[in-house]
C-alpha positions as CSV (number, residue, x, y, z in Angstrom):
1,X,0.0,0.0,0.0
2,X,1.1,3.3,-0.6
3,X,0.5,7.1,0.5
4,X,-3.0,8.4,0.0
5,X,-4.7,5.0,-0.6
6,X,-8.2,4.1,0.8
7,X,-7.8,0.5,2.4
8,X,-11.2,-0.5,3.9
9,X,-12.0,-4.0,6.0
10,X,-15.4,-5.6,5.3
11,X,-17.8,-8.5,7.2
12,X,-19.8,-10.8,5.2
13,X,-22.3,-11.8,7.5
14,X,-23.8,-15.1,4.8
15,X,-20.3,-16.6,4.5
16,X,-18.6,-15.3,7.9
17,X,-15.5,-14.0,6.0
18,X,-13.3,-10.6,5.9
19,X,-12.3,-9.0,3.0
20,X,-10.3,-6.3,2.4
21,X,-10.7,-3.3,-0.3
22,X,-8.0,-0.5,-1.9
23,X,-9.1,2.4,-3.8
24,X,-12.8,1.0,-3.9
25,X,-11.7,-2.6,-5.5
26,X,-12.2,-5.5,-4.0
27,X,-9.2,-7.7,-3.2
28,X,-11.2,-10.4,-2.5
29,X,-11.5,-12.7,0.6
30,X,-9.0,-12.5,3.2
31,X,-10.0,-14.8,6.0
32,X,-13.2,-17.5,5.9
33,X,-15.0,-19.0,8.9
34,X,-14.4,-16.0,11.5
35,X,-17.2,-15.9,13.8
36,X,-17.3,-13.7,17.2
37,X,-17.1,-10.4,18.1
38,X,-15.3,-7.8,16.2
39,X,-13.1,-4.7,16.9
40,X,-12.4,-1.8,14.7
41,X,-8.5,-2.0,14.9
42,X,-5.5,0.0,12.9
43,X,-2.0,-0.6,12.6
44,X,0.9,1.9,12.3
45,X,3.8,1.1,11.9
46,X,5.9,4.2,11.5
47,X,6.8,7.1,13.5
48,X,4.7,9.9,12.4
49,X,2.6,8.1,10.3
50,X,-1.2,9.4,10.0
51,X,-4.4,7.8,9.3
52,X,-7.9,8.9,8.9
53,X,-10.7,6.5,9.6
54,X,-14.3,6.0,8.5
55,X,-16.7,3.9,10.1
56,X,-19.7,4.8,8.1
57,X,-19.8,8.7,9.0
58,X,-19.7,9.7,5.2
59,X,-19.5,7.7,1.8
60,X,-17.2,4.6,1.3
61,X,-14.8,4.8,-1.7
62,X,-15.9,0.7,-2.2
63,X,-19.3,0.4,-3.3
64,X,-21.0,-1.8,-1.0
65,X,-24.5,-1.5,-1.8
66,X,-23.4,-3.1,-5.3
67,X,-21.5,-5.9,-3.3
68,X,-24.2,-6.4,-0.8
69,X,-27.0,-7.2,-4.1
70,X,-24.5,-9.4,-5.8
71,X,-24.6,-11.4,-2.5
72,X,-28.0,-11.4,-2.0
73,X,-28.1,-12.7,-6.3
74,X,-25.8,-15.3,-4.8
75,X,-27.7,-16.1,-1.8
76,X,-30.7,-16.4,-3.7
77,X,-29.4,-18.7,-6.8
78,X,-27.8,-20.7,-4.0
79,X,-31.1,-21.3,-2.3
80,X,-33.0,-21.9,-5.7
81,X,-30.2,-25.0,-6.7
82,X,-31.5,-26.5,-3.4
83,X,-32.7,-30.1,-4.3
84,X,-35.8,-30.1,-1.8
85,X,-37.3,-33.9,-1.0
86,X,-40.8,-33.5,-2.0
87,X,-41.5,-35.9,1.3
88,X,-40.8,-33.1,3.1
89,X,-43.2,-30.7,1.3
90,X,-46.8,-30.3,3.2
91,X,-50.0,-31.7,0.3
């Protein structure tokens, strides 16, 4: 990462799994199966180094109203490949 890029952190709650984002693009999972509780936490690791954080107060550079309908689409087409026993289906 470099100076003056937007790195954001995201929780999808369907597959319990982090991602991370820079610049508003996805990189893509980072770590699956993490269930708990969850801290907002930052890293510096120079002297004099600055950050500025955004936990929702304004606009996200990543567009996660976009992501969060492709994983409902997902969620859904899952659901619909669902064989379902037709035993189990009330007459």
């Amino acid at each position: 990462f470099n100076t003056g890029d937007v790195v954001g952190c995201g929780y999808n709650f369907h597959t319990h799994s982090v991602f991370f984002t820079k610049n508003g693009k996805n990189l893509g999972k980072a770590f699956e199966g993490m269930r708990g509780v969850f801290y907002p936490t930052i890293s510096l690791h120079s002297l004099g180094e600055l950050v500025r954080v955004n936990l929702g107060t304004s606009a996200f550079m990543f567009d996660i109203e976009a992501y969060r309908k492709s994983e409902m689409k997902s969620l859904a087409s899952r659901i619909q490949r669902t064989p379902v026993d037709r035993a189990c289906i009330s007459p």
